[in-house]
MIDOSE-1310 file (N, C-alpha, C; in nm, 2 decimals, decimal comma, always signed):
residues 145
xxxx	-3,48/-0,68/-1,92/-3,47/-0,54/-1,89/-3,42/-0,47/-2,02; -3,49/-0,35/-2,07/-3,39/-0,31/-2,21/-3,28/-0,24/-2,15; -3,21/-0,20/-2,28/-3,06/-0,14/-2,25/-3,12/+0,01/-2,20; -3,22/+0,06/-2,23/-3,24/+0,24/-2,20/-3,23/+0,23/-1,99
xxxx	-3,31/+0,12/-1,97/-3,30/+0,09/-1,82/-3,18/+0,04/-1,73; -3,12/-0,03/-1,85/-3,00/-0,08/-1,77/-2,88/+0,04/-1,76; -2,85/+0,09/-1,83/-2,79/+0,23/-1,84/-2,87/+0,36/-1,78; -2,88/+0,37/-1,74/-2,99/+0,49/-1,67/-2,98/+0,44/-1,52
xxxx	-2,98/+0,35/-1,49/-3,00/+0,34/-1,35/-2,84/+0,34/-1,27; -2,80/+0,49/-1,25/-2,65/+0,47/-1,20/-2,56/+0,53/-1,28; -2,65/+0,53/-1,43/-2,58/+0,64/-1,53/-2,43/+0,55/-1,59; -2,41/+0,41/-1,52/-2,34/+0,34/-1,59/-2,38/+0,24/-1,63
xxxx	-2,34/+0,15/-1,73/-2,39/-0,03/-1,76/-2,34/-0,10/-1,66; -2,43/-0,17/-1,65/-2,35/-0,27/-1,51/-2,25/-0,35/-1,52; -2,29/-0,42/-1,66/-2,18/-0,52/-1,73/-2,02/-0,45/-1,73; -2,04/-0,25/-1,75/-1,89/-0,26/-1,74/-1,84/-0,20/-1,59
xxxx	-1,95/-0,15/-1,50/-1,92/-0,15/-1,36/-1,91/-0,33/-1,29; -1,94/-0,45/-1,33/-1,89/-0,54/-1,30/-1,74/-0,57/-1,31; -1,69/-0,55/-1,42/-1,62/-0,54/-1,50/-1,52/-0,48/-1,39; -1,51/-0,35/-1,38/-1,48/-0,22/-1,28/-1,47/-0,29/-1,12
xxxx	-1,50/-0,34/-1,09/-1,56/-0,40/-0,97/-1,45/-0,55/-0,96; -1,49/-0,64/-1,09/-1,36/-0,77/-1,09/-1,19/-0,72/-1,08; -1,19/-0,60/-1,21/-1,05/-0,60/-1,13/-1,02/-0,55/-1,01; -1,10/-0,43/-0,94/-1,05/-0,36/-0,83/-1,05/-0,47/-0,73
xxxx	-1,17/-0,59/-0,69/-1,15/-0,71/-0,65/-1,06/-0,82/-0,64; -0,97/-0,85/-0,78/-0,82/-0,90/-0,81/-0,77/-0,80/-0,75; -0,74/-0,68/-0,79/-0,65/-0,59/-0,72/-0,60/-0,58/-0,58; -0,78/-0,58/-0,53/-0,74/-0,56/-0,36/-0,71/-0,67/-0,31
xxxx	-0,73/-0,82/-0,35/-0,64/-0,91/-0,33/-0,50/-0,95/-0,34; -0,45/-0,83/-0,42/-0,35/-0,82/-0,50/-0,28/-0,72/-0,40; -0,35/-0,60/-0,36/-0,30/-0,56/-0,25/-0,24/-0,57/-0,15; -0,32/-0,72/-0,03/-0,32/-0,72/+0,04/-0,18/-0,82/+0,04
xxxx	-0,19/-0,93/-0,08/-0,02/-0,97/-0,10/+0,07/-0,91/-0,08; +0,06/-0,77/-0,15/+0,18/-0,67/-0,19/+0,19/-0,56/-0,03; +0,11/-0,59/+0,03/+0,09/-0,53/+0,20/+0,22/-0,63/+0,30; +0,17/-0,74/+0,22/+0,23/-0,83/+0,31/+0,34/-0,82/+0,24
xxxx	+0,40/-0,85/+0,13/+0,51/-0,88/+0,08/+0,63/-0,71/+0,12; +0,58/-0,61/+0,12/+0,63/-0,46/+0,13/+0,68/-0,46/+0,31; +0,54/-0,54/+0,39/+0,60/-0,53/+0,50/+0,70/-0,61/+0,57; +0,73/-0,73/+0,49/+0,84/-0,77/+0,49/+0,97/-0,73/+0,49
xxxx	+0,98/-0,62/+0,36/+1,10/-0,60/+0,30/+1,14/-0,46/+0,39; +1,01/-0,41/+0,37/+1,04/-0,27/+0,49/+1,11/-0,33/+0,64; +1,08/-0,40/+0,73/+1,14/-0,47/+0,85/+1,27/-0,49/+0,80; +1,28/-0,58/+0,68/+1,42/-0,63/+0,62/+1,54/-0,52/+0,61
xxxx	+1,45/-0,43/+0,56/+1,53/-0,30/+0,52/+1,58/-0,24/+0,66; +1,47/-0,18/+0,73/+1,47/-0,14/+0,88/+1,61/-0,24/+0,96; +1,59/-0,37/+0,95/+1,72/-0,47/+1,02/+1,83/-0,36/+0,94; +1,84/-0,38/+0,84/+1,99/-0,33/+0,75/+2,01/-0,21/+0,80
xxxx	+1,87/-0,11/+0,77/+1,98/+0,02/+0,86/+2,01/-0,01/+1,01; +1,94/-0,09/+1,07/+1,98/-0,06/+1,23/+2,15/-0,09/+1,23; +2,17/-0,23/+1,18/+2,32/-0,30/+1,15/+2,40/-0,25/+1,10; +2,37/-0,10/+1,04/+2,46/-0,02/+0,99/+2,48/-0,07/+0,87
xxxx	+2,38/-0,10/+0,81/+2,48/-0,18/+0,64/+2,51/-0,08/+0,57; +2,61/-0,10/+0,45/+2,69/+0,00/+0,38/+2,57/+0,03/+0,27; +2,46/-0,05/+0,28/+2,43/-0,01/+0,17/+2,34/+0,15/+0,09; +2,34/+0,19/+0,24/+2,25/+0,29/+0,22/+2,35/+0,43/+0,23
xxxx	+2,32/+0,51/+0,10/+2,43/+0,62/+0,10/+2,33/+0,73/+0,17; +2,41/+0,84/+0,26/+2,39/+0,91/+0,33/+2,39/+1,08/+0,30; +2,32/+1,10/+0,21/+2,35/+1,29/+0,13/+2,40/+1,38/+0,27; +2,43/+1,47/+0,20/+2,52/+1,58/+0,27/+2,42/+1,64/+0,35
xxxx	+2,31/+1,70/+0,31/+2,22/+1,77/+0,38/+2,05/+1,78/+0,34; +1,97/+1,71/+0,41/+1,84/+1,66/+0,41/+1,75/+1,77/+0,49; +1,65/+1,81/+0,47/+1,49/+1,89/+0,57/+1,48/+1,80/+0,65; +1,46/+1,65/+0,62/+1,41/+1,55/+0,69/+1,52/+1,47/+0,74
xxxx	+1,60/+1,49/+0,80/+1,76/+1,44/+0,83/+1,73/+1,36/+0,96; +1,74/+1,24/+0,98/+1,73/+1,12/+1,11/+1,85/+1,09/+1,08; +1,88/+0,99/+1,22/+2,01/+0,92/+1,19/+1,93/+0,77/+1,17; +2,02/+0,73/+1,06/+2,01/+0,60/+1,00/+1,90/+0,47/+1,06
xxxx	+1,99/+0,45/+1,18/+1,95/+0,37/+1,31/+1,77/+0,40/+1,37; +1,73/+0,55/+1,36/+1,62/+0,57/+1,36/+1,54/+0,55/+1,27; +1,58/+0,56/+1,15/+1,53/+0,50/+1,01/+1,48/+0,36/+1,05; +1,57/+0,34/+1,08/+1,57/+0,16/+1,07/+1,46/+0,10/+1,17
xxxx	+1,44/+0,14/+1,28/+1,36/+0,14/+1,39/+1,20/+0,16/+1,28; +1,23/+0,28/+1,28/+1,11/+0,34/+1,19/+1,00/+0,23/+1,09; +1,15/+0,18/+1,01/+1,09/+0,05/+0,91/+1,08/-0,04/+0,94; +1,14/-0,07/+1,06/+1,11/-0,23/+1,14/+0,96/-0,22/+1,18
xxxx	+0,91/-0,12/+1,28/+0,80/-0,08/+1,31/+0,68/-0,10/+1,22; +0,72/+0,02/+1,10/+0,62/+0,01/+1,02/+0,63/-0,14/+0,92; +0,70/-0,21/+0,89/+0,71/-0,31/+0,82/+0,60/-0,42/+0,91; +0,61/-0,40/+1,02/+0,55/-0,55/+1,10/+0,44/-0,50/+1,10
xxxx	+0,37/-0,38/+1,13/+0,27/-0,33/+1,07/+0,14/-0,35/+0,96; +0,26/-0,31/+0,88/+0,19/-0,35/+0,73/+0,20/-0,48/+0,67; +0,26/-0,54/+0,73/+0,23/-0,68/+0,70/+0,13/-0,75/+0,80; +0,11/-0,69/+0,91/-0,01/-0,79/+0,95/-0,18/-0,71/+0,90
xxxx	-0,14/-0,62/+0,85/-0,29/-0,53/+0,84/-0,31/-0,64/+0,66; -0,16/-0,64/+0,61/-0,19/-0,69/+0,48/-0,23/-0,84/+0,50; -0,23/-0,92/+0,58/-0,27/-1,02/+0,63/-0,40/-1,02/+0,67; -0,47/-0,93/+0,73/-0,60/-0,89/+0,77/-0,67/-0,85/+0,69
xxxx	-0,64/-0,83/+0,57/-0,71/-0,75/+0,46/-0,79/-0,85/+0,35; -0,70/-0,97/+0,37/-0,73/-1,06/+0,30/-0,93/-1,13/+0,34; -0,93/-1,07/+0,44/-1,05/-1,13/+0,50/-1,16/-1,00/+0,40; -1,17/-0,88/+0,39/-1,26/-0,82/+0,28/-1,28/-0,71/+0,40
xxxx	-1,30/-0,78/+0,54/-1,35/-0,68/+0,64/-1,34/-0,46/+0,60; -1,47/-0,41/+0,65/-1,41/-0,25/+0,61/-1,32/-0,21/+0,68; -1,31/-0,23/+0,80/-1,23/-0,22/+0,95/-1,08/-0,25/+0,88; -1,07/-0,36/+0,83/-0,92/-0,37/+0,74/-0,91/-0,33/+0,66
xxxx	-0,99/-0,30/+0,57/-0,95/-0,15/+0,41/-0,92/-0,04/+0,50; -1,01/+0,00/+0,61/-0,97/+0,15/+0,61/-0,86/+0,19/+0,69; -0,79/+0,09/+0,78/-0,67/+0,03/+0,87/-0,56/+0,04/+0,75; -0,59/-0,06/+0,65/-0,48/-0,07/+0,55/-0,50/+0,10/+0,46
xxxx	-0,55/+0,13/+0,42/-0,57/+0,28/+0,35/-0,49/+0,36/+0,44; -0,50/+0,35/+0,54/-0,44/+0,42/+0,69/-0,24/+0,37/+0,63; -0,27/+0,29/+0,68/-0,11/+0,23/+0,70/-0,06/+0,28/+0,55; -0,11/+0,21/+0,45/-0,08/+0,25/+0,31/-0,04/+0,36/+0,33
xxxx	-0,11/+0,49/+0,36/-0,03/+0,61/+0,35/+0,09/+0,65/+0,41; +0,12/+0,59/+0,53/+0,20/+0,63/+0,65/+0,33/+0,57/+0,55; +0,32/+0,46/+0,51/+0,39/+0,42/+0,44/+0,46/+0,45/+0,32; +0,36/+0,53/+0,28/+0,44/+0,62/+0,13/+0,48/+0,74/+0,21
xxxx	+0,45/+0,84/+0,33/+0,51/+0,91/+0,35/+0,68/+0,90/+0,42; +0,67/+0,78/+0,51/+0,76/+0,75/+0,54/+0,87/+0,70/+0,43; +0,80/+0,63/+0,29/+0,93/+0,63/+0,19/+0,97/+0,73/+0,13; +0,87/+0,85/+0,14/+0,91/+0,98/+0,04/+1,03/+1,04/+0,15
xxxx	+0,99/+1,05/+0,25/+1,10/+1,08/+0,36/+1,22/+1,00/+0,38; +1,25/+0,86/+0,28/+1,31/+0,78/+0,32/+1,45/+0,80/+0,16; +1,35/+0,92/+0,06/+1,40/+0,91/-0,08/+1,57/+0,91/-0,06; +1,64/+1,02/+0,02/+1,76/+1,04/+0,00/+1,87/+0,92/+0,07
xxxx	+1,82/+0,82/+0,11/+1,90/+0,71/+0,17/+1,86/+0,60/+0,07; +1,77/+0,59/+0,03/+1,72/+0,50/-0,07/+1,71/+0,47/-0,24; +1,69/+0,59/-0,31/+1,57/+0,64/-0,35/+1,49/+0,54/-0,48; +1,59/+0,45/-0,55/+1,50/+0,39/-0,65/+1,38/+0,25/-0,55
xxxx	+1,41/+0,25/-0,46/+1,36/+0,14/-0,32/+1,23/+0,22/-0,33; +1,25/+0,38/-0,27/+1,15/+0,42/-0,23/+1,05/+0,45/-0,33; +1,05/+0,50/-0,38/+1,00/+0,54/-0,53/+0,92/+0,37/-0,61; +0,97/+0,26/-0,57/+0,92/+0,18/-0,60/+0,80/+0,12/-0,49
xxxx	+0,82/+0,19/-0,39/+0,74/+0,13/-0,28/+0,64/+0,26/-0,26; +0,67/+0,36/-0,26/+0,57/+0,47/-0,34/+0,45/+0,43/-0,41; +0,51/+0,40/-0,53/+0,43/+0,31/-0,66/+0,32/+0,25/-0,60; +0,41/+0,13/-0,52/+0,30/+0,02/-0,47/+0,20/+0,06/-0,36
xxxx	+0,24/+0,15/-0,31/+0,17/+0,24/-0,24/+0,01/+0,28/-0,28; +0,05/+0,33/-0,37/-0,05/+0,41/-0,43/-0,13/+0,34/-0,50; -0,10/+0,20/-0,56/-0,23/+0,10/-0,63/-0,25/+0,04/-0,53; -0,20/+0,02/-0,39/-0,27/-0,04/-0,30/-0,39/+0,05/-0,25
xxxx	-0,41/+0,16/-0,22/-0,48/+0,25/-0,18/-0,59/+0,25/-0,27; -0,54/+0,28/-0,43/-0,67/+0,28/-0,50/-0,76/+0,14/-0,55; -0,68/+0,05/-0,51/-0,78/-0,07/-0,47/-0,81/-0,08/-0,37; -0,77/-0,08/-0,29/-0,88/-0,08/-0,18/-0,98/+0,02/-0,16
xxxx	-0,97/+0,15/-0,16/-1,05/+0,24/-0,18/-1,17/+0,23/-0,32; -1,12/+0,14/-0,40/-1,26/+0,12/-0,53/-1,34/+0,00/-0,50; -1,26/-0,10/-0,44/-1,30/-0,23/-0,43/-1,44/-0,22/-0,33; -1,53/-0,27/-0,36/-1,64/-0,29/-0,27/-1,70/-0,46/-0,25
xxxx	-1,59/-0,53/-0,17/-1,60/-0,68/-0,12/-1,76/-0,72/-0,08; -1,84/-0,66/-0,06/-2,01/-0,71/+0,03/-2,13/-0,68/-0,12; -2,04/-0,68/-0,26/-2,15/-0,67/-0,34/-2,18/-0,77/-0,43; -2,35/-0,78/-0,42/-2,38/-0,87/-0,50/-2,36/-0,86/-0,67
x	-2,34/-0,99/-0,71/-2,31/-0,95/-0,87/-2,44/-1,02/-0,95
């Protein structure tokens, strides 16, 4: 096939849309680790507020103000959650990207809401948030190479 054909069809080379395609594939496997491993620590976290742990400072006055204990509920919830969707995701299924894309977000909003009890926690789970979404959202598992 010459190169005028191979570029033209799709308006990219395929060699660097494979390319495109291997990492978002490492990635969303990479994801679904960091699905599991986030929903762990979120439940973990969630135990520590319910038990009142000292470790979380309490600002004076918040828009989004819960008491602690509901927090904690909150992340216990969402933690068991996201760790079984990130367990399910491992399979490639679309039904679990768009499940996890789902959760992924709930999850960054719930930590942005979570900034003033937390915030370098949240802001890191943010982060991970947001490369889990964009791999799974780029990754396309059912293509031939």
């Amino acid at each position: 096939m010459s190169e005028d054909v191979r570029t033209t069809q799709g308006g990219i080379d395929p060699d660097r849309r494979d390319v495109g395609q291997g990492i978002a594939a490492v990635t969303s496997i990479a994801a679904a680790a960091l699905l599991v491993t986030v929903g762990v620590l979120q439940l973990l976290q969630g135990i520590a507020a319910v038990a009142k742990d000292e470790v979380f400072v309490i600002g004076l006055e918040y828009t989004y103000k819960f008491d602690i204990s509901t927090w904690g509920w909150v992340h216990i919830v969402l933690g068991i959650v996201v760790a079984l969707v990130g367990a399910v995701l491992f399979t490639g299924a679309t039904w679990a990207r768009v499940i996890a894309i789902v959760i992924a977000a709930l999850s960054l909003v719930a930590n942005f809401l979570w900034l003033p009890y937390y915030p370098w926690w949240s802001v890191l789970i943010i982060a991970l948030d947001v490369v889990v979404i964009w791999a799974i959202a780029t990754w396309e598992p059912r293509r031939v190479y």
